[in-house]
Legacy VTK file of the C-alpha trace (Angstrom):
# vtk DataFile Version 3.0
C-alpha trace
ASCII
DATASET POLYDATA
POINTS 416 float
0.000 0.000 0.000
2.988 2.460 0.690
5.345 1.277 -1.650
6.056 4.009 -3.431
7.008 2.156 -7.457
3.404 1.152 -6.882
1.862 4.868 -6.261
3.977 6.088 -8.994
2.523 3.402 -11.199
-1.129 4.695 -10.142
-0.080 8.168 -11.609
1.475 7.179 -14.518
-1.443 4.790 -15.388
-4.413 7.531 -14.686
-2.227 10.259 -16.106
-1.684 8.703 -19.937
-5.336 9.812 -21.332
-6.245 12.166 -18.513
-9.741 13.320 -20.330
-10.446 9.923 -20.396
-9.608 9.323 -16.546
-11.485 12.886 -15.813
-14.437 11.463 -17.694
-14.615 8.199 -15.564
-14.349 10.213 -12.122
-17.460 12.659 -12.832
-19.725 9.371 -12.817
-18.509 9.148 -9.280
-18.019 12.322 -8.583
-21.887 13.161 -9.558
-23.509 10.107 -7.723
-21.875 10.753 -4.255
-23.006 14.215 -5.161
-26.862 13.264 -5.614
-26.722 11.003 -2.456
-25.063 14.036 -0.254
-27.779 16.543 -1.877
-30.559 13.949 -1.372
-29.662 12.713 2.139
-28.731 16.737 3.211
-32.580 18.078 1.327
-34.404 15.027 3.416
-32.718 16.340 6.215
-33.742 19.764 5.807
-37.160 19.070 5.275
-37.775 17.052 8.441
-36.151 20.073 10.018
-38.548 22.117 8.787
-41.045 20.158 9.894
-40.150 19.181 13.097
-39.461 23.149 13.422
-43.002 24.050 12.922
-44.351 21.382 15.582
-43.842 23.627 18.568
-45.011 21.060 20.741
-43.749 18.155 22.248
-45.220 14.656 20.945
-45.847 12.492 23.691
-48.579 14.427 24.899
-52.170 15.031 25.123
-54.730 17.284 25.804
-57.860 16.314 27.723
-61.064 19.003 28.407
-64.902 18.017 29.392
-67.841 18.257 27.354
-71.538 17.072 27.980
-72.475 13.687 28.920
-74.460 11.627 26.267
-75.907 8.931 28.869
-77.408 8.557 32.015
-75.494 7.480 34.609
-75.565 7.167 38.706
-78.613 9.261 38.713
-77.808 11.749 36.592
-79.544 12.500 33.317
-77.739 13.074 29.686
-76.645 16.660 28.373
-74.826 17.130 32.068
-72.502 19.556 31.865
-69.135 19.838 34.250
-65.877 20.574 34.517
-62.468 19.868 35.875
-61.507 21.491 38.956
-57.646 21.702 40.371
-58.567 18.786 43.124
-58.750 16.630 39.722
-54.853 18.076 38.970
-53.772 16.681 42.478
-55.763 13.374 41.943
-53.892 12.302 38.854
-50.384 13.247 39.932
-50.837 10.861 43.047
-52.764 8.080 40.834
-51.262 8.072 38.075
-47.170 7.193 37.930
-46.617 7.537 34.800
-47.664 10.773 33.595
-44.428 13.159 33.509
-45.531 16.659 33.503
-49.484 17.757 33.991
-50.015 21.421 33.384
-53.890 22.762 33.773
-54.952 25.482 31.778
-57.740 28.309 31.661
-58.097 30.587 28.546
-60.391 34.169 28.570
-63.223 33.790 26.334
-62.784 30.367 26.016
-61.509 28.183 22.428
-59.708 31.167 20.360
-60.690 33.707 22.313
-58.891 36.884 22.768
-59.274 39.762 24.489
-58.406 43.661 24.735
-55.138 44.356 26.746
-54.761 47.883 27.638
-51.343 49.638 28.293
-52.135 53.457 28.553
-53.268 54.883 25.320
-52.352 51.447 23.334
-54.612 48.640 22.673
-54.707 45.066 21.390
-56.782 41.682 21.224
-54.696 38.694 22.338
-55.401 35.348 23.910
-55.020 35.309 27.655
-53.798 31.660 29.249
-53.564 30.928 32.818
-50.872 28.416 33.469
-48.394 26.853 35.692
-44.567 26.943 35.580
-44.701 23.534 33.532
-46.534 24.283 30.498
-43.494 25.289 28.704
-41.758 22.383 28.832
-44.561 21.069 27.085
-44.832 23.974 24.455
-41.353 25.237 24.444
-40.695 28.748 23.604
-37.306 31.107 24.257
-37.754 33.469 27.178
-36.016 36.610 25.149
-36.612 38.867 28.567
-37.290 38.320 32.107
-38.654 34.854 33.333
-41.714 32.564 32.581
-43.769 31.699 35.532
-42.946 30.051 38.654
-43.946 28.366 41.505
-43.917 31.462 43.790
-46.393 33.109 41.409
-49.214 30.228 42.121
-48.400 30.257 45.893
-48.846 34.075 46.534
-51.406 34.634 43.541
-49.077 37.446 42.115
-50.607 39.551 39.006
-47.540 38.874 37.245
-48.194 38.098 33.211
-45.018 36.741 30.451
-46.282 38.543 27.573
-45.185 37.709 23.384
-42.927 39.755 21.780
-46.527 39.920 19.210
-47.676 41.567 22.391
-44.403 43.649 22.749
-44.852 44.721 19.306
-48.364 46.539 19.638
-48.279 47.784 23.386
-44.568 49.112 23.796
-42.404 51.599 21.717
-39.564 49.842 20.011
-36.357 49.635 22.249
-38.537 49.739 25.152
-37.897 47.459 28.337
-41.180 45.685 29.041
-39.984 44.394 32.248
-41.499 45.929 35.334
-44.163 47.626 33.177
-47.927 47.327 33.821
-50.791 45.845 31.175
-54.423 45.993 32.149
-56.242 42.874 31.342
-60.455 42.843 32.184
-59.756 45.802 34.023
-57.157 44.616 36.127
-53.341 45.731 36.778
-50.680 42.860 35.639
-46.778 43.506 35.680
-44.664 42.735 33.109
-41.760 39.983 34.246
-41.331 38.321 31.145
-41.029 37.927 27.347
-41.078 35.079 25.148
-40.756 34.858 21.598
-41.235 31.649 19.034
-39.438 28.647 17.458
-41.414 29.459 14.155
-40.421 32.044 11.571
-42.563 34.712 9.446
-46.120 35.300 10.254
-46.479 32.256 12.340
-43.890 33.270 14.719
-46.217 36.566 14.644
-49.346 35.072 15.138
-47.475 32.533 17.739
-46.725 35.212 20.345
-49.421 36.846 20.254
-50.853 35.789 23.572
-50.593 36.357 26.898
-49.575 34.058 30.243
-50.267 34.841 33.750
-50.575 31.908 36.942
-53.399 29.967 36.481
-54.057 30.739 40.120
-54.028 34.536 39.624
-56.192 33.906 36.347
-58.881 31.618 38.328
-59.170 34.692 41.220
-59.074 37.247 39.222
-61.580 36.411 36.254
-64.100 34.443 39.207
-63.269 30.606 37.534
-63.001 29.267 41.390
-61.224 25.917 41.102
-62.043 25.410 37.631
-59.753 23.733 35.305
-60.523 24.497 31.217
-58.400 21.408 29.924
-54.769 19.387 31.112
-51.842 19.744 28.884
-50.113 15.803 29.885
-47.127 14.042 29.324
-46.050 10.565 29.682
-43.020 9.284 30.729
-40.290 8.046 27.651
-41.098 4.437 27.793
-45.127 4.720 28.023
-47.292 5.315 24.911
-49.315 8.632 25.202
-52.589 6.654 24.310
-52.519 4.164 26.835
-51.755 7.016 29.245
-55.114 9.066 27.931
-57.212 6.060 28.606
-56.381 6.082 31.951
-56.636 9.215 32.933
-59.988 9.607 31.094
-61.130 6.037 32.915
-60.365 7.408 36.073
-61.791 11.165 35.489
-65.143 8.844 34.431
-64.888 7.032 37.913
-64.102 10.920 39.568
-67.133 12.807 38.478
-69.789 9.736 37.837
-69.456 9.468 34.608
-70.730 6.189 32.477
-67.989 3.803 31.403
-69.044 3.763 28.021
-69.714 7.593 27.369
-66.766 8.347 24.865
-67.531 12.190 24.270
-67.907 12.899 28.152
-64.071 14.048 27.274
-62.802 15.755 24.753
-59.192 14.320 24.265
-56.894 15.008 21.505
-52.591 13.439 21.026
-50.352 13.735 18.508
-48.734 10.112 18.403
-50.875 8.784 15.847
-49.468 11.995 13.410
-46.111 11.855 14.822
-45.984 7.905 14.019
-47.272 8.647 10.526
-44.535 11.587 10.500
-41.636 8.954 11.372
-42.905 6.699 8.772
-43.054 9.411 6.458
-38.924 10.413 6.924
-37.960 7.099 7.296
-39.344 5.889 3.454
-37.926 9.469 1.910
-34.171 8.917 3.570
-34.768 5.232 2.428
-35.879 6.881 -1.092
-32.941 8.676 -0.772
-30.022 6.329 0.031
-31.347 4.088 -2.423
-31.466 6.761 -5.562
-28.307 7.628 -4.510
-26.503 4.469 -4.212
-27.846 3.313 -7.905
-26.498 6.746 -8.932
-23.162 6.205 -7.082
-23.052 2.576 -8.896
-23.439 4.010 -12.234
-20.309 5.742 -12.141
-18.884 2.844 -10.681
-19.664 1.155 -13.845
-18.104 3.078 -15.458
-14.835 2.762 -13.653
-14.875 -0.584 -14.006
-15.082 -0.512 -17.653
-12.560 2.614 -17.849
-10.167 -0.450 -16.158
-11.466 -2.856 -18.195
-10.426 -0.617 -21.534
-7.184 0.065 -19.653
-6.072 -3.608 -18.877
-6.479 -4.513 -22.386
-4.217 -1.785 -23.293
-1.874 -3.313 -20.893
-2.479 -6.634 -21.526
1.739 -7.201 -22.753
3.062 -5.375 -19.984
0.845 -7.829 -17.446
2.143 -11.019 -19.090
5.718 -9.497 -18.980
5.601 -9.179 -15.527
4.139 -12.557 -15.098
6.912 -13.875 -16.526
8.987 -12.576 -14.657
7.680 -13.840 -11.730
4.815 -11.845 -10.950
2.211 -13.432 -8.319
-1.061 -13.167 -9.235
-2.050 -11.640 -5.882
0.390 -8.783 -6.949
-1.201 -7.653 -10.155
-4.815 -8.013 -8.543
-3.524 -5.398 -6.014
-2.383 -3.096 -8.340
-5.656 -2.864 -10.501
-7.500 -2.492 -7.359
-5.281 0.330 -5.986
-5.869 2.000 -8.918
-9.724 1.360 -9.037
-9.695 2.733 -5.532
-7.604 5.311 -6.132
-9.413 6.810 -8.798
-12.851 6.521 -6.917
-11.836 7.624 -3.477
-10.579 11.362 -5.155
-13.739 11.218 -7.164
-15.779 10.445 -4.285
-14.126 12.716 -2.049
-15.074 15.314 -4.450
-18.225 14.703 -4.487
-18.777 14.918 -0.893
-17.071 18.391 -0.609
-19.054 19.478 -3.532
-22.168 18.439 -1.929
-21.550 19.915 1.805
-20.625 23.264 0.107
-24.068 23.032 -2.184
-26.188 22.496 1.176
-24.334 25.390 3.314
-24.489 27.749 0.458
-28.796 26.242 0.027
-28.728 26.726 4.062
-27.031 30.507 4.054
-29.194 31.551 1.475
-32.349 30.694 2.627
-31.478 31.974 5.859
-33.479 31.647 9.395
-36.935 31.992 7.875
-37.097 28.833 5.177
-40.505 27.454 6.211
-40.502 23.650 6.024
-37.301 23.441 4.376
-34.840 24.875 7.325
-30.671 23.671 7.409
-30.446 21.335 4.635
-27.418 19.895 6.596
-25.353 16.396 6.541
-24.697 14.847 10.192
-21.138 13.286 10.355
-21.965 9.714 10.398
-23.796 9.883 7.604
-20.753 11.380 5.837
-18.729 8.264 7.537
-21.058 6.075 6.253
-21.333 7.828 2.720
-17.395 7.204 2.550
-17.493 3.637 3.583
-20.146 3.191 1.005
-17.878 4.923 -1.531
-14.367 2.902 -0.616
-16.753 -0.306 -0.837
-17.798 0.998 -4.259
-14.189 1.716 -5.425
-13.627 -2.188 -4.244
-16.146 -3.415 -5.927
-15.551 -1.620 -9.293
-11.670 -3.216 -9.372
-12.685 -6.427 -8.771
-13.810 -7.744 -12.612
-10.682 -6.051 -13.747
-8.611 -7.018 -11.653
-9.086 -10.805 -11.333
-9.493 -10.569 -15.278
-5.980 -8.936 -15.084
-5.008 -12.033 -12.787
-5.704 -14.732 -15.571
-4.331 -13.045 -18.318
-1.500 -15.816 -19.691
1.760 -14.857 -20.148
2.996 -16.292 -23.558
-0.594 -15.070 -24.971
-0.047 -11.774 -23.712
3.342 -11.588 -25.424
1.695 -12.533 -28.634
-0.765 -9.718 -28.305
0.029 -6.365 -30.556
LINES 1 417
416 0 1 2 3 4 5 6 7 8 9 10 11 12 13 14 15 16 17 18 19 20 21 22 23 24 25 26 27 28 29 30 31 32 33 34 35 36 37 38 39 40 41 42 43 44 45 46 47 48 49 50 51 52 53 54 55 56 57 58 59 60 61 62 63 64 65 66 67 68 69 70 71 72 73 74 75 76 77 78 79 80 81 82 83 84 85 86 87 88 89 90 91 92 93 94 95 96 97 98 99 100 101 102 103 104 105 106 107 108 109 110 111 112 113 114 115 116 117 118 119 120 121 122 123 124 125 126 127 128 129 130 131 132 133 134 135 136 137 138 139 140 141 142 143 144 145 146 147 148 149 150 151 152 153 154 155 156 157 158 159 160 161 162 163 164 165 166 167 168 169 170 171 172 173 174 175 176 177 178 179 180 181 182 183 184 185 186 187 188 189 190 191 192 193 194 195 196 197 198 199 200 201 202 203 204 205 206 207 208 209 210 211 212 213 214 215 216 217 218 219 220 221 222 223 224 225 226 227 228 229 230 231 232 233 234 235 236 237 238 239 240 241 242 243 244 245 246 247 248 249 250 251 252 253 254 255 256 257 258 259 260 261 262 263 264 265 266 267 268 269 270 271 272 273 274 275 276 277 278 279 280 281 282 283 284 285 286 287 288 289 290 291 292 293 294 295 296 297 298 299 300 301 302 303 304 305 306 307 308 309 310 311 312 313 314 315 316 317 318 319 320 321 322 323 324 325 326 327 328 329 330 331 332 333 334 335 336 337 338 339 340 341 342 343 344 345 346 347 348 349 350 351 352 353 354 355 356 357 358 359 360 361 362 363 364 365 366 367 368 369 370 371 372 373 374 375 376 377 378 379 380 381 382 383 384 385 386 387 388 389 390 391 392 393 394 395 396 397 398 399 400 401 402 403 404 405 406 407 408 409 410 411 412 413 414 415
């Protein structure tokens, strides 16, 4: 491998028709291309995606509605609600929920509502929550704090506004924190600002709402104890939907509800669409590798038959060194050097070529690209893209070289 007659031999050989040789290493050179472009444009659109689901996926959303049969008693079309005794209930009955945040919203589903800061006025969506909601809906704090658990002890009219919010009740360059918004009429300070993992008008439309402690919210807007829905988690290893069904089961037990009244809850989870989602990545980086790889063997072909040409020029050179004592094992490992040779460059070509495409896709798109967002290439699938390439430059040598191998010398010396 490092002798260095043998490297020199390489050169020589690939350097005698060099438009041929430049020819053979495109093939290569383009299909490691396509798989790195491929592999890197899958990539960036289940960024993209993944980008735009603000949320995280093992978890589900549970809210009341009216009952639809009788049941201890009680007549159909009851209407009730959760209360925070319910919140307490689950977290000691249930183990393996991870995080349970209730939630209240103003005006209900949608609803929004004027916020008042002197002169200045805007309709946003007012949410009464607990310090664990945004670890279920993640969002960067860009000022101040989000809520915490001091907030729900004392009842503090504290609110974590949007930078949407920012945007239409404060001057530009102006330090929300501290400051004072009037929501229904009462006083809330400022100690916090959040802004959005989406980009253009989403991102807009995203923090465009306001959140204060869901203990505050139930005091100060008369909801008593009630409870609009539960934002839930489940631990890794535990499916969402099994968890659902047990919380709902035991909410049914909780406020009397029938066993078999299915729209006594409103429930709603994301696994189902995030399974579908996997499956949906999985068969276009399958789609990918495998377009690529039939690409990638296409110009392998055509090193092999570039070798294949090139042997048969050399065909009275081989049987001269076979007869002088030339193992077979020796010229096999010269044709395959040079097979590898020549496809390793090309390949490593192609793999620069490609990262450079995606970064220069990437920088020009820039932060706001939608569903198509960093169009990048992890390492180890560059590792592996290079292992599939050396295995390729193998491969290609082989028919060559063993055909090389049983070339005879006296009918090689007869050969013009």
């Amino acid at each position: 491998m490092f002798d260095r007659e043998k490297w020199a031999e390489v050169f020589e050989v690939l350097s005698k028709n060099p438009f041929r040789t430049a020819a053979t290493a495109f093939g290569v050179v383009w299909g490691i291309l396509m798989l790195i472009i491929m592999i890197g444009s899958a990539n960036g659109l289940e960024n993209g995606v993944r980008g735009n689901v603000n949320r995280v996926t093992n978890c589900t959303y549970i809210w009341t509605q009216t009952t639809t049969k009788p049941y201890a008693g009680f007549n159909r079309g009851r209407s009730f609600y959760l209360r925070s005794a319910d919140v307490d209930f689950l977290k000691e009955t249930v183990p393996n929920i991870d995080i349970l945040s209730p939630r209240n919203q103003l005006g209900g589903y949608r609803g929004s509502n004027n916020v008042t800061r002197g002169t200045l006025t805007g309709a946003f969506g007012i949410y009464g929550d607990t310090q664990d909601y945004f670890k279920i809906d993640p969002h960067p704090i860009e000022a101040g704090r989000f809520i915490n658990k001091a907030d729900l002890d004392e009842l503090r009219k504290v609110c974590i506004i949007g930078e949407g919010v920012f945007n239409e009740l404060f001057e530009k360059g102006e330090d929300p924190i501290g400051e004072y918004i009037k929501i229904n009429g009462v006083n809330f300070q400022v100690v916090g600002m959040y802004g959005s993992n989406f980009t253009g008008e989403r991102a807009e439309e995203d923090t465009k709402s306001i959140y204060i402690p869901i203990t505050t919210f139930q005091k100060a807007f008369n909801f008593g104890d009630i409870v609009g829905w539960m934002s839930i988690t489940s631990k890794p290893d535990v499916r969402v939907s099994a968890l659902e069904e047990e919380i709902i089961a035991k909410l049914k037990v909780r406020h009397k509800i029938h066993p078999d009244d299915d729209r006594a809850f409103g429930h709603y989870n994301g696994e189902s669409e995030y399974l579908e989602m996997q499956g949906l990545f999985f068969g276009i980086r399958s789609l990918s590798w495998f377009v690529g790889i039939l690409t990638l063997f296409a110009g392998v072909i055509g090193v092999s038959n570039i070798m294949l040409v090139i042997i048969k020029e050399r065909t009275k050179e081989i049987g001269v060194r076979k007869a002088m004592g030339a193992t077979p094992f020796t010229i096999v490992s010269q044709i395959m050097l040079e097979s590898l040779f020549l496809s390793s460059i090309a390949g490593f070509v192609g793999i620069i070529l490609g990262v450079w495409a995606l970064e220069g896709v990437s920088s020009l798109m820039g932060d706001d690209a939608g569903v198509f967002r960093n169009p990048g290439v992890p390492f180890d699938v560059l590792f592996l893209a290079l292992v599939v390439l050396i295995f390729c430059g193998l491969v290609s040598g082989i028919l060559p070289a063993f055909r090389a191998a049983r070339i005879k010398p006296v009918e090689a010396l007869r050969t013009e």
